[in-house]
Every structure is written in C-alpha cells, then in structure tokens.
C-alpha positions in Angstrom: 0.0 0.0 0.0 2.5 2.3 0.8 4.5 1.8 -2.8 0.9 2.2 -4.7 0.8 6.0 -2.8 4.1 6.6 -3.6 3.4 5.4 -7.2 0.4 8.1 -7.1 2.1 10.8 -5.0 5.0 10.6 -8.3 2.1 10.7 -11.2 0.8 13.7 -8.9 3.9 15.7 -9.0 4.5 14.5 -12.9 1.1 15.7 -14.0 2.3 19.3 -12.3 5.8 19.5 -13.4 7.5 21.9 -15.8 6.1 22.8 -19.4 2.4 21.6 -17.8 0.6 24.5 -16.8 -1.8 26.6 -19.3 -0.8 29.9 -17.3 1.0 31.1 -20.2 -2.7 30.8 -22.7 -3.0 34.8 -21.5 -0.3 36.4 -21.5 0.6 39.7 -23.8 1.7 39.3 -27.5 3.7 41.7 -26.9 7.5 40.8 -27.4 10.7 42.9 -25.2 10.8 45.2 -28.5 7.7 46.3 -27.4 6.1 45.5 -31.0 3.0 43.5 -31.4 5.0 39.7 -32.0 1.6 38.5 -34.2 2.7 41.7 -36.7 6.6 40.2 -36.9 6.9 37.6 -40.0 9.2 34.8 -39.3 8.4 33.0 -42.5 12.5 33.7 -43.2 15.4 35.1 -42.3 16.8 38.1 -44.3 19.9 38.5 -45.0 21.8 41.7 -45.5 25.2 41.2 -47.3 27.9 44.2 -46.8 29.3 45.9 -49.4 33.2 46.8 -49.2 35.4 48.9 -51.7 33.2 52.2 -51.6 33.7 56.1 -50.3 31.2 58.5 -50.5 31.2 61.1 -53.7 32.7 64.8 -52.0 29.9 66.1 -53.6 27.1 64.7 -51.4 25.3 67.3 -49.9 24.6 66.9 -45.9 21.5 67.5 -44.7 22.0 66.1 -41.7 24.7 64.3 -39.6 23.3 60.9 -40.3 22.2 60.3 -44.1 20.1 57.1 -45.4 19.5 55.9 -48.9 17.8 52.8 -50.6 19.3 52.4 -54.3 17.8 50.7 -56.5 20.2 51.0 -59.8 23.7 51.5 -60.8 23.4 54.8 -62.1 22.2 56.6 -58.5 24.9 54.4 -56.6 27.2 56.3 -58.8 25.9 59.8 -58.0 26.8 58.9 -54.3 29.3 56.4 -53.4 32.9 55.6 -56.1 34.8 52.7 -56.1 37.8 52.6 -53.6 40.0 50.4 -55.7 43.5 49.8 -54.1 46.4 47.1 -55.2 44.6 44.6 -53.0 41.3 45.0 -51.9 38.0 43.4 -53.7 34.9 45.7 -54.8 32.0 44.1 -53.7 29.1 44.3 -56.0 25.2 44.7 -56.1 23.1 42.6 -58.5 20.0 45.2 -58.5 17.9 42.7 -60.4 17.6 40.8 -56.9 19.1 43.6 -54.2 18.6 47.1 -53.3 21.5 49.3 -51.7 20.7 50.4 -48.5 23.5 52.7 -47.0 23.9 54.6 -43.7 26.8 57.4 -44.0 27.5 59.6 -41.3 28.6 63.8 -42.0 32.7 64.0 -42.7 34.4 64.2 -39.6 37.6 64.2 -37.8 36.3 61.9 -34.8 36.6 58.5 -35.1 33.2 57.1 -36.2 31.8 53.5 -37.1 28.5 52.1 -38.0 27.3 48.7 -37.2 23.9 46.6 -38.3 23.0 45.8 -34.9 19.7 43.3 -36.4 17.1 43.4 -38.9 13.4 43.2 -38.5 10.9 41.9 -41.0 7.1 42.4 -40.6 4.6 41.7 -43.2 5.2 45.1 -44.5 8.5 46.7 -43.6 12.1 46.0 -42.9 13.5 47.4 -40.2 17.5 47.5 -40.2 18.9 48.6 -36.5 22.3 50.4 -36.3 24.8 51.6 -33.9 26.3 54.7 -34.7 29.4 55.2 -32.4 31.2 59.2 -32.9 34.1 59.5 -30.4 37.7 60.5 -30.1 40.3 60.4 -30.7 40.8 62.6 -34.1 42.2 62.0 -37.1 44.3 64.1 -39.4 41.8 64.1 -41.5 38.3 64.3 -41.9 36.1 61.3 -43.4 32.6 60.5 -44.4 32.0 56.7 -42.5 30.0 54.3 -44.9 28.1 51.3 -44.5 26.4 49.9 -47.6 24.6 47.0 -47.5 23.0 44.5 -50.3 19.5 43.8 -48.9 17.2 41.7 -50.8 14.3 42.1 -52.5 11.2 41.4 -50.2 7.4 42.1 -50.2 8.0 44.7 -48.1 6.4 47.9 -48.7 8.6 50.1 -46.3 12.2 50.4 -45.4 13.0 52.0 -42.0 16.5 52.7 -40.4 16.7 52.8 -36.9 19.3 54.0 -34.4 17.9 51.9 -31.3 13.9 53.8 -30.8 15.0 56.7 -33.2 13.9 56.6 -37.0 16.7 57.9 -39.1 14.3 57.9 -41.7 12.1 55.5 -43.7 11.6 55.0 -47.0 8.5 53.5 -49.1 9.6 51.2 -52.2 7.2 52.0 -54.4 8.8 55.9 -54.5 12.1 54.3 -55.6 13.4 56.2 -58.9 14.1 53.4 -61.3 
C-alpha cells in the first residue's frame, strides 16, 4: 500500500511539473521590442550582405549628420558612393535585379566614427535594419565621411526603415524608388 501512494504521489507531482501549466494561454503578444510579435513575419530570415570597396562622392550634400538611402540601380549608386579600388582590396558588387543598396553614412568628420547593423526586422510590411552609430575621439588628421552599404534583398515589403535603437533615421516606401 505504501509503494501504490508513492506510485500516485509521483504521477501527482509529474502531472504538475514543468512545461504543464496553461498559465502562459493569456499572456501579452507583446515581445521585449515592445512591437505586437503577431505583426513580426518569421516565415524567413533576411539577410543583409555588406558591401566593401566604396567612399562617398565629395559632392554629397549633408543635410543632416546621419544620411540614409535605398538604391535601387547603378546609375544613382554612382551619384553617391565611387569605387575605392587599391592594389589589393576586392569591390564588392550589387546585382540590382535581386538587391537594393541600403546605406547609412555619417557627416565628414575628424572623430573617429563607425557604423554597425545591430539586427534586422521583418514584418509583413517593412524591414527594419537597426544600427549603432558610435562618434568618439580620438581625431584624425583628416576628416572622413563613414559608410556602410549594404545589399538587402528584394522582399514584399512595402517600407524600409532605419533605426538608431527607438529613433527613426528615416524610412523610406519602395514604391517611390526612382528606377
């Protein structure tokens, strides 16, 4: 008798273990981002493919300390960004029959300043690429414009945003692409 209620006491404690309880069925759809994780598409992961061999054209015009474009053919990539050749480097490349260029480049400066793709977001309608903009010292003899260009793929989505953490650097709708 007493190994047939330690036999139920165990199917006890089994039945209300770990993974068993239906607490969970209410809880918020709401993710740590804070954005509604029903509206976040998971179908596939995107991947963004960084482009090397590029400066920006000295005749960019600043309107801002932090500039953002989505390219769409060779001819405007050419209006902003040359080709950096050197003895030994490689040019990366965009095939705009299946990518668009997005690039982040920050106003010419003598601080030291990077850029870094911190994650990217895809919802039903919008791709959302997250950077980290770092401006610090020491300076250089010089004065720079920092680059990041970026081959993103062609998706369904509608919108493009760039985000520095919770600010929008700026978003832009595909459809308004020049072609």
């Amino acid at each position: 008798m007493k190994s047939l209620s330690m036999a139920g006491l165990l199917l006890f404690l089994a039945a209300c273990g770990p993974g068993t309880s239906r607490s969970d069925e209410h809880s918020s759809s709401k993710d740590t981002l804070g954005t509604d994780s029903a509206g976040i598409v998971m179908q596939k992961e995107v991947v963004i493919r960084p482009l090397s061999g590029y400066f920006v054209n000295n005749t960019v015009k600043f309107n801002s300390d932090i500039q953002c474009w989505v390219i769409n053919n060779p001819e405007e990539m050419k209006k902003v960004f040359g080709v950096a050749k050197t003895m030994n480097n490689t040019i990366d490349t965009v095939d705009f029959s299946q990518n668009l260029l997005a690039a982040v480049v920050l106003r010419p400066s003598e601080l030291t300043q990077s850029i870094e793709l911190k994650r990217v977001l895809q919802s039903e309608n919008e791709l959302i690429l997250d950077f980290i903009i770092k401006v610090d010292t020491p300076k250089t003899s010089y004065t720079k414009a920092m680059a990041w260009l970026g081959a993103i793929p062609k998706t369904e989505a509608k919108e493009i945003r760039f985000m520095m953490g919770d600010r929008m650097l700026h978003s832009f709708n595909v459809a308004d692409l020049p072609k």
